[in-house]
ZAMI-648302 format. One line per 10 residues: number of its first residue (from 1); for each residue x, y, z of N, C-alpha, C. Coordinates in pm, 1 decimal, always signed. Example, Ala and Ser with C-alpha at 12.3 -4.5 7.8 and 13.67 -1.06 7.14 Angstrom:
BEGIN
1) +1319.0,-569.0,+780.0,+1230.0,-450.0,+780.0,+1320.0,-330.0,+780.0 ~ +1285.0,-225.0,+708.0,+1367.0,-106.0,+714.0,+1290.0,+3.0,+787.0;
//
This chain:
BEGIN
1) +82.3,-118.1,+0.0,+0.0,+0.0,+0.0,+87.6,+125.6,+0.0 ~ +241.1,+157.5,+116.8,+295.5,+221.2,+96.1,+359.3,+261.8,-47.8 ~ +380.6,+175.2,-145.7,+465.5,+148.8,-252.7,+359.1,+248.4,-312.6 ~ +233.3,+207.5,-318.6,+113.6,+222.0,-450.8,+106.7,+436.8,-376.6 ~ +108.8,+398.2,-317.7,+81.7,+595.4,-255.7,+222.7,+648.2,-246.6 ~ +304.1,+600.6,-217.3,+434.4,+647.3,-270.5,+469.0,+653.5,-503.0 ~ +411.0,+576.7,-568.5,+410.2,+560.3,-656.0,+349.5,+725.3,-718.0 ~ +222.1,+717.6,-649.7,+128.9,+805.5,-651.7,+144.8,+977.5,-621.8 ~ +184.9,+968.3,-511.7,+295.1,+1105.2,-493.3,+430.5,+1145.4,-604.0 ~ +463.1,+1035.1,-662.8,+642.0,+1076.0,-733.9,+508.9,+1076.9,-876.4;
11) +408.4,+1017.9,-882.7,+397.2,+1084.4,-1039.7,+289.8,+1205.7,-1043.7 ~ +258.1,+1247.8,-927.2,+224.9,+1379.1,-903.4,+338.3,+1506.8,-923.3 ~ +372.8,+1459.5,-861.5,+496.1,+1589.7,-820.4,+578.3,+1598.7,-966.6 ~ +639.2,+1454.5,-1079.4,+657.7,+1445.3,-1190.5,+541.5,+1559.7,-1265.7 ~ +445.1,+1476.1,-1271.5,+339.4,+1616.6,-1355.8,+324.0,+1761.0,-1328.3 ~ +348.5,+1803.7,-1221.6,+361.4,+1955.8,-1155.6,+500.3,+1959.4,-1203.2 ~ +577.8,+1940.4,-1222.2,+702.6,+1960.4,-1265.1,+710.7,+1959.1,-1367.6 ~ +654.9,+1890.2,-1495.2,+673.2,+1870.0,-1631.6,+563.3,+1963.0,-1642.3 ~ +386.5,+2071.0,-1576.1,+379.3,+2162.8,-1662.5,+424.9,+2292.5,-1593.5 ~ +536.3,+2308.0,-1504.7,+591.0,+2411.6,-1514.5,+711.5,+2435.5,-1569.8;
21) +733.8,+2273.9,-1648.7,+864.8,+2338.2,-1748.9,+776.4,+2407.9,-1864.2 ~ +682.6,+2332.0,-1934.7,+595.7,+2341.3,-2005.5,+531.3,+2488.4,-2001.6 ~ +504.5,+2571.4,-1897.0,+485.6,+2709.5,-1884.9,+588.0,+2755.4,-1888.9 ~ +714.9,+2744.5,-1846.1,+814.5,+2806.9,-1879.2,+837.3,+2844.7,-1997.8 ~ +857.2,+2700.5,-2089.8,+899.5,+2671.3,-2208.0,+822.3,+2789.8,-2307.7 ~ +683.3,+2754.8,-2270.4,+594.2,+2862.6,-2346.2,+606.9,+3018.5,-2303.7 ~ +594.6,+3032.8,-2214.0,+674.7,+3185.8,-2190.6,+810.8,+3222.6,-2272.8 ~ +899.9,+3180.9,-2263.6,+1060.7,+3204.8,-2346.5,+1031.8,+3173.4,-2503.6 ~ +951.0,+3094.2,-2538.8,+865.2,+3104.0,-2654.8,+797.8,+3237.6,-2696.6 ~ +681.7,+3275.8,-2653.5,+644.5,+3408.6,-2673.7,+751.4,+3504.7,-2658.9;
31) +841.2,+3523.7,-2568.8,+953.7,+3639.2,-2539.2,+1017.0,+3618.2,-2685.7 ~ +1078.2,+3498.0,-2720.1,+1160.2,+3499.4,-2813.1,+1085.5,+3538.9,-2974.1 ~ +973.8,+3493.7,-2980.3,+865.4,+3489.3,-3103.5,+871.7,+3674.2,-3145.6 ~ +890.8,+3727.4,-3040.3,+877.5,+3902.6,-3005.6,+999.3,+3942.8,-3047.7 ~ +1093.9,+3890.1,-2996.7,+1239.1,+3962.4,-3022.1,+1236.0,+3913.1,-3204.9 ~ +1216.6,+3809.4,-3257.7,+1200.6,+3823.5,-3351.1,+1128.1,+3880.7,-3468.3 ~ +987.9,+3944.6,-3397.1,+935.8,+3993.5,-3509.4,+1045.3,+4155.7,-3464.1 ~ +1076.6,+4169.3,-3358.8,+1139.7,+4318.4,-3352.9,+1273.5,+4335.7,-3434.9 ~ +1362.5,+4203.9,-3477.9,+1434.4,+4165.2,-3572.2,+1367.1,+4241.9,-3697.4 ~ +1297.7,+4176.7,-3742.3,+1245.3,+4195.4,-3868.1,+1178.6,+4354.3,-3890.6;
41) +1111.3,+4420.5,-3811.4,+1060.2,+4562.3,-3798.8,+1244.2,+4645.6,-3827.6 ~ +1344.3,+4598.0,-3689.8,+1450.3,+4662.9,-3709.4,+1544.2,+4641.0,-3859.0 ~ +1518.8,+4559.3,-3870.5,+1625.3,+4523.8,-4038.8,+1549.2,+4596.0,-4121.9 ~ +1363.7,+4612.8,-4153.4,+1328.6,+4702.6,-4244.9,+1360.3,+4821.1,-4264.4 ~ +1412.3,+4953.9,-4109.1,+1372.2,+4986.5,-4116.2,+1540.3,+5072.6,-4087.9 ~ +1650.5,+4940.6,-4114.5,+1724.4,+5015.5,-4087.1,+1804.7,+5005.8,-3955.6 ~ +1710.0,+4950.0,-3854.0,+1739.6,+5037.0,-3682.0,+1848.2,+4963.9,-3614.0 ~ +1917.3,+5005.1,-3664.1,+2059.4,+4957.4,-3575.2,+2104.1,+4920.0,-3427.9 ~ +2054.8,+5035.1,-3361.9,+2032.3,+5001.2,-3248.1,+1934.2,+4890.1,-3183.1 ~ +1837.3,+4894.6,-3200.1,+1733.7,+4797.8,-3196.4,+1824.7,+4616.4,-3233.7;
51) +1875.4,+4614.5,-3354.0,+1926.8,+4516.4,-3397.1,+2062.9,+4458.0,-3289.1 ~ +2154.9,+4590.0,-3260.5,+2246.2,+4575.1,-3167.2,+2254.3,+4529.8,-3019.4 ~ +2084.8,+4512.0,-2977.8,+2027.5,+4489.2,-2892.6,+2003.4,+4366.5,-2849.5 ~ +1955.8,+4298.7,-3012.0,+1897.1,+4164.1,-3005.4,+2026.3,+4074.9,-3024.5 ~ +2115.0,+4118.1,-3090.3,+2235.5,+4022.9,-3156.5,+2366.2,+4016.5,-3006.1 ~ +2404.0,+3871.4,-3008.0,+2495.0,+3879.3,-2898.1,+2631.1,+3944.2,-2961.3 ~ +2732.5,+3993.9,-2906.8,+2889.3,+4109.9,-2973.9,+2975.9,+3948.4,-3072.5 ~ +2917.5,+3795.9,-2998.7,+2968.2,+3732.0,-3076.0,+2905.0,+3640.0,-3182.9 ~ +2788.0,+3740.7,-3226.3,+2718.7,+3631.6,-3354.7,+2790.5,+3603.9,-3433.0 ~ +2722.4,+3504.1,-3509.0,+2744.8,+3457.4,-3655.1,+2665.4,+3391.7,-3697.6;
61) +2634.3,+3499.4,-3789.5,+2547.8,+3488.2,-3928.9,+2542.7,+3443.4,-4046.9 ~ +2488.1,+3323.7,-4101.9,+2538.9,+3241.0,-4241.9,+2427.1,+3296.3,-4330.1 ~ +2467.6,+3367.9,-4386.0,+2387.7,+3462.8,-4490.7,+2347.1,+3350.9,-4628.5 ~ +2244.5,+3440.8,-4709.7,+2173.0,+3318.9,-4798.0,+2263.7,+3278.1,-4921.4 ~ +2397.0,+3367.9,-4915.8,+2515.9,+3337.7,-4986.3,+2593.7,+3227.5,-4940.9 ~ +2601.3,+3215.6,-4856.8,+2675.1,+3103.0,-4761.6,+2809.2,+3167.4,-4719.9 ~ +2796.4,+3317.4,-4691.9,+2881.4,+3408.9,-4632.8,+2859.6,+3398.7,-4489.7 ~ +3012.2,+3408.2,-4432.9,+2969.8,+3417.0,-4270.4,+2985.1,+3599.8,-4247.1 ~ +2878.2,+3631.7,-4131.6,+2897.2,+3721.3,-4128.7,+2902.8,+3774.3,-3970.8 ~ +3019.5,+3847.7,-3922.5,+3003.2,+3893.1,-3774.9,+2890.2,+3999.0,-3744.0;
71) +2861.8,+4013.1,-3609.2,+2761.1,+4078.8,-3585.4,+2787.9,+4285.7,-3634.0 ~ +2929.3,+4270.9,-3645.1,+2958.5,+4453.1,-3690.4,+2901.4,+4450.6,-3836.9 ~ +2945.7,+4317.3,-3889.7,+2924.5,+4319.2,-4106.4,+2779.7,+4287.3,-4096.7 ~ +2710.7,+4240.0,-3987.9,+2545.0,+4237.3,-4012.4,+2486.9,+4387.2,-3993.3 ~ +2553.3,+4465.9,-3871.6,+2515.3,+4559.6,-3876.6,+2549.8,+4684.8,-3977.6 ~ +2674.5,+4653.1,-4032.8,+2704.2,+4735.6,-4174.4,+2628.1,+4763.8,-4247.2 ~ +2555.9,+4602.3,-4291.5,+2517.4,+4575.3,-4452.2,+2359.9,+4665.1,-4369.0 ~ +2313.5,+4614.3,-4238.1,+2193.4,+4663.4,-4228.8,+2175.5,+4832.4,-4252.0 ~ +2290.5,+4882.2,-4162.7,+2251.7,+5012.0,-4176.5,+2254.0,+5088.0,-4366.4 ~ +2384.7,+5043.9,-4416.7,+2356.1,+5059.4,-4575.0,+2241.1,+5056.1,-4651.8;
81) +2196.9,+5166.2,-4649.0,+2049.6,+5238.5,-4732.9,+2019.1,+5173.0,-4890.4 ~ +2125.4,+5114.6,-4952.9,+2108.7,+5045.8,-5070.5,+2040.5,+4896.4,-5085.2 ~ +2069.9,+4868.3,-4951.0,+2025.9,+4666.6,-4932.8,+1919.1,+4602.9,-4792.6 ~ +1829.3,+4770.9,-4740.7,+1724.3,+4756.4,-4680.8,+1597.0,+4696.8,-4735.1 ~ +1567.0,+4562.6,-4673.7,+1450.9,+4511.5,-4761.0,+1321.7,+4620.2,-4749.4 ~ +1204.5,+4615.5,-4854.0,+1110.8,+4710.6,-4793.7,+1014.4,+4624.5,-4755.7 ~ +1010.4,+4496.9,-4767.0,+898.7,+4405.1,-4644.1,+1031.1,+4291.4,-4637.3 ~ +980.3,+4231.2,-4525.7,+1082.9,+4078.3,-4489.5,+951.4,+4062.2,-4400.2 ~ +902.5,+3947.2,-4398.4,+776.1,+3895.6,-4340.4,+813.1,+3696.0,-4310.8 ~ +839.2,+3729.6,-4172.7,+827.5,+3586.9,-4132.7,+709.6,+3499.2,-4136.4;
91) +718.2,+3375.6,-4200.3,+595.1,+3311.7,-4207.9,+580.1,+3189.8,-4127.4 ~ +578.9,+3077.3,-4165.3,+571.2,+2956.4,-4062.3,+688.2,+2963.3,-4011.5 ~ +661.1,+2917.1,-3842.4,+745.9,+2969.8,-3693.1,+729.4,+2868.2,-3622.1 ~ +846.6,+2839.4,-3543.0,+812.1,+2696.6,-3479.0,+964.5,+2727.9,-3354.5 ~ +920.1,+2780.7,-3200.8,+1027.2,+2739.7,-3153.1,+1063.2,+2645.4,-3062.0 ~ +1195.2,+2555.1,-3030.3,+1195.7,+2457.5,-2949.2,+1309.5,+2525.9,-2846.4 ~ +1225.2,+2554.3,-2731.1,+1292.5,+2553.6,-2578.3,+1392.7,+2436.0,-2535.9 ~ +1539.0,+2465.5,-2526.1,+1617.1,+2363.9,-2459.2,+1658.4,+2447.5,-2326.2 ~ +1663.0,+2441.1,-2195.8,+1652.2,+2553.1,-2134.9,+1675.3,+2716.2,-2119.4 ~ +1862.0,+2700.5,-2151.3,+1835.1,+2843.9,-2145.5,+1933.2,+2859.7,-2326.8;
101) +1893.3,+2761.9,-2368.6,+1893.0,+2776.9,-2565.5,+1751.6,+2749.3,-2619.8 ~ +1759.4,+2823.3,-2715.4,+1650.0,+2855.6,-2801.8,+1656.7,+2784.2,-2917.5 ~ +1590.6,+2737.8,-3044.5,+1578.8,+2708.9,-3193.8,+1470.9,+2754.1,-3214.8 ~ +1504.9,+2863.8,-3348.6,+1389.8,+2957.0,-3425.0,+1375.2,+2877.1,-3496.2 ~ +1272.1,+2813.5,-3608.6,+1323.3,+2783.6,-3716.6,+1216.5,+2810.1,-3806.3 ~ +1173.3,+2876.1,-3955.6,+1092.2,+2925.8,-4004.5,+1111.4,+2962.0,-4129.4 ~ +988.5,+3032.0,-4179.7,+994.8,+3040.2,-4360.7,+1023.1,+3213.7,-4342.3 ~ +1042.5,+3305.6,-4496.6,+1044.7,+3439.8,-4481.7,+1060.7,+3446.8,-4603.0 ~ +959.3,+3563.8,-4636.6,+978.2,+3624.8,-4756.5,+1020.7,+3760.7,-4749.3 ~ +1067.4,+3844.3,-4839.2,+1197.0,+3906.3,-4840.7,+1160.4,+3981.1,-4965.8;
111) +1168.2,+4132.9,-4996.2,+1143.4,+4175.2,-5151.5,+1224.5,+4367.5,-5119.6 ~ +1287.4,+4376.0,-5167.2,+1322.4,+4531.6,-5177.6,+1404.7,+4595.2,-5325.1 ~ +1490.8,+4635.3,-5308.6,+1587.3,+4705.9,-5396.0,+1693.3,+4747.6,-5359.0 ~ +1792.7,+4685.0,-5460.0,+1980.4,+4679.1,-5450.3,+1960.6,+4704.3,-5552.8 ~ +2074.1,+4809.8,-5535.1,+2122.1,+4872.9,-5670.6,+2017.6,+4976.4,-5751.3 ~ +1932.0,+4956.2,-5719.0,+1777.9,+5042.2,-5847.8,+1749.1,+4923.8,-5882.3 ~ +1772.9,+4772.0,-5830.1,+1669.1,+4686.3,-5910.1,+1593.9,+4620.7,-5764.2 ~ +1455.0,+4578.4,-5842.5,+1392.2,+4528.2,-5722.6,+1399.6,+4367.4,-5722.9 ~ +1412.2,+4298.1,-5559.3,+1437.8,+4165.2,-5594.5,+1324.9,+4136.0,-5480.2 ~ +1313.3,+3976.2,-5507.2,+1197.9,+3856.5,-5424.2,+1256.8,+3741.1,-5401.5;
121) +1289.7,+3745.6,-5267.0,+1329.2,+3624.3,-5220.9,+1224.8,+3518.5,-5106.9 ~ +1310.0,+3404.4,-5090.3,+1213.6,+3327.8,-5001.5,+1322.0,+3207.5,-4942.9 ~ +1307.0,+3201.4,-4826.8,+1383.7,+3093.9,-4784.1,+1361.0,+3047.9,-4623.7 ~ +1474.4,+2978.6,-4565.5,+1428.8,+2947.9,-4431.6,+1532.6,+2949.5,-4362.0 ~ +1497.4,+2957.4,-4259.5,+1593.3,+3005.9,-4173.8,+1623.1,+2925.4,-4016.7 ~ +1696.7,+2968.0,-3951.1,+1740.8,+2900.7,-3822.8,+1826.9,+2992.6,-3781.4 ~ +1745.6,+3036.2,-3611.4,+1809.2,+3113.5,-3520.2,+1843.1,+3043.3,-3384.7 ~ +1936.0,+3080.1,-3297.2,+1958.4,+3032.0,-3175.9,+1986.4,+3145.0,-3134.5 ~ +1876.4,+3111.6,-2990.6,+1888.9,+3248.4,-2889.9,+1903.6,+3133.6,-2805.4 ~ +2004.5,+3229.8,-2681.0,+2056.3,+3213.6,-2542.8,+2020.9,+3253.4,-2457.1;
131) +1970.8,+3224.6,-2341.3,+1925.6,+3337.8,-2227.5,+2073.5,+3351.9,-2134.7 ~ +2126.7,+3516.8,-2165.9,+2171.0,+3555.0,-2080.0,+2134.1,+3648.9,-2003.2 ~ +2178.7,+3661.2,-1847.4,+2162.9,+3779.5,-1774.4,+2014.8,+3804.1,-1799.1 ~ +1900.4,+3690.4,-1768.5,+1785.2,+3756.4,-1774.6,+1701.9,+3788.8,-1939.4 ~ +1797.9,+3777.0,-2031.7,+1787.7,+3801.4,-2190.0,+1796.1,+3714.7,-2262.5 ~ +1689.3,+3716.7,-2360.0,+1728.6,+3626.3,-2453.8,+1769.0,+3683.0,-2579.8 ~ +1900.2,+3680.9,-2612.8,+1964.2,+3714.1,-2705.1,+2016.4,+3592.4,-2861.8 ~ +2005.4,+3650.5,-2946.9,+2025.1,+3503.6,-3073.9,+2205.0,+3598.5,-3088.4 ~ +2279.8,+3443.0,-3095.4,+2425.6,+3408.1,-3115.1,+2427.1,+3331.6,-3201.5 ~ +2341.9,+3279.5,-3272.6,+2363.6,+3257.2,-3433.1,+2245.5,+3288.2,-3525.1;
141) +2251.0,+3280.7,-3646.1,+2149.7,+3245.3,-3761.0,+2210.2,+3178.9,-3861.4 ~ +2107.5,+3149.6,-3986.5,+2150.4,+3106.2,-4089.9,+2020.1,+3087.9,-4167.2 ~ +2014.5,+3154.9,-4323.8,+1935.2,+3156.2,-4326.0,+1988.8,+3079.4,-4522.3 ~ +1876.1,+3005.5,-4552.1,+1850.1,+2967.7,-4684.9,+1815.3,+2948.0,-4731.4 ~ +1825.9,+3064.6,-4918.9,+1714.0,+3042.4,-5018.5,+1643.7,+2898.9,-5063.2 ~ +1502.6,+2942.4,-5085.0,+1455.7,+2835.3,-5188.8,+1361.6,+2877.1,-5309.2 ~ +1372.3,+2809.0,-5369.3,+1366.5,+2839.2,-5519.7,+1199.3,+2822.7,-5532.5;
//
């Protein structure tokens, strides 16, 4: 009888425990879902700061060239007025909580003007955010076209 109510207690306390990872998980979910659409508002629009915010001093970025890029050459190319997209719109979003790492992983379409010509892209992507100091910050991406 002890065994069966001892049994009974450890898979209680198991389930209170598995849904407050589960609320967790979903909280750092929404936080992170946010920092990313604020990604995407800041790259339209230019905002450097904003971007400098979200990116850890040691990203790296695998651009749809298969260029690596540090977080100063992300913020270069962003602030450069010639290669601001005028929409980038994230579409299917999916993130997986490992505690204090993140996986973005998702579709995006992409359309502006380089050079005086206008271009349309589409591809997918993969981010990892970290929670530091209270923050969740992304220390990598990589993102790639599809046809």
């Amino acid at each position: 009888m002890k065994a069966k109510v001892y049994f009974a207690a450890v898979v209680c306390l198991v389930s209170v425990v598995a849904r407050a990872q589960d609320d967790t998980n979903q909280a750092a979910a929404t936080k992170i879902l946010a920092m990313e659409s604020i990604w995407n508002q800041a790259e339209e629009h230019g905002d450097i700061k904003a971007l400098d915010l979200i990116f850890d001093n040691a990203l790296i970025y695998v651009d749809e060239d298969g260029s690596m890029l540090t977080k100063a050459q992300f913020l270069l190319r962003a602030r450069s007025q010639g290669s601001q997209p005028e929409s980038l719109v994230t579409q299917t979003t999916s993130v997986h909580v490992y505690g204090e790492t993140a996986l973005v992983v998702g579709n995006y379409r992409v359309k502006g003007v380089i050079g005086g010509k206008p271009y349309k892209r589409e591809g997918r992507f993969i981010d990892t955010w970290v929670l530091k100091k209270g923050t969740w910050i992304c220390v990598a991406a990589q993102a790639t076209p599809v046809q």
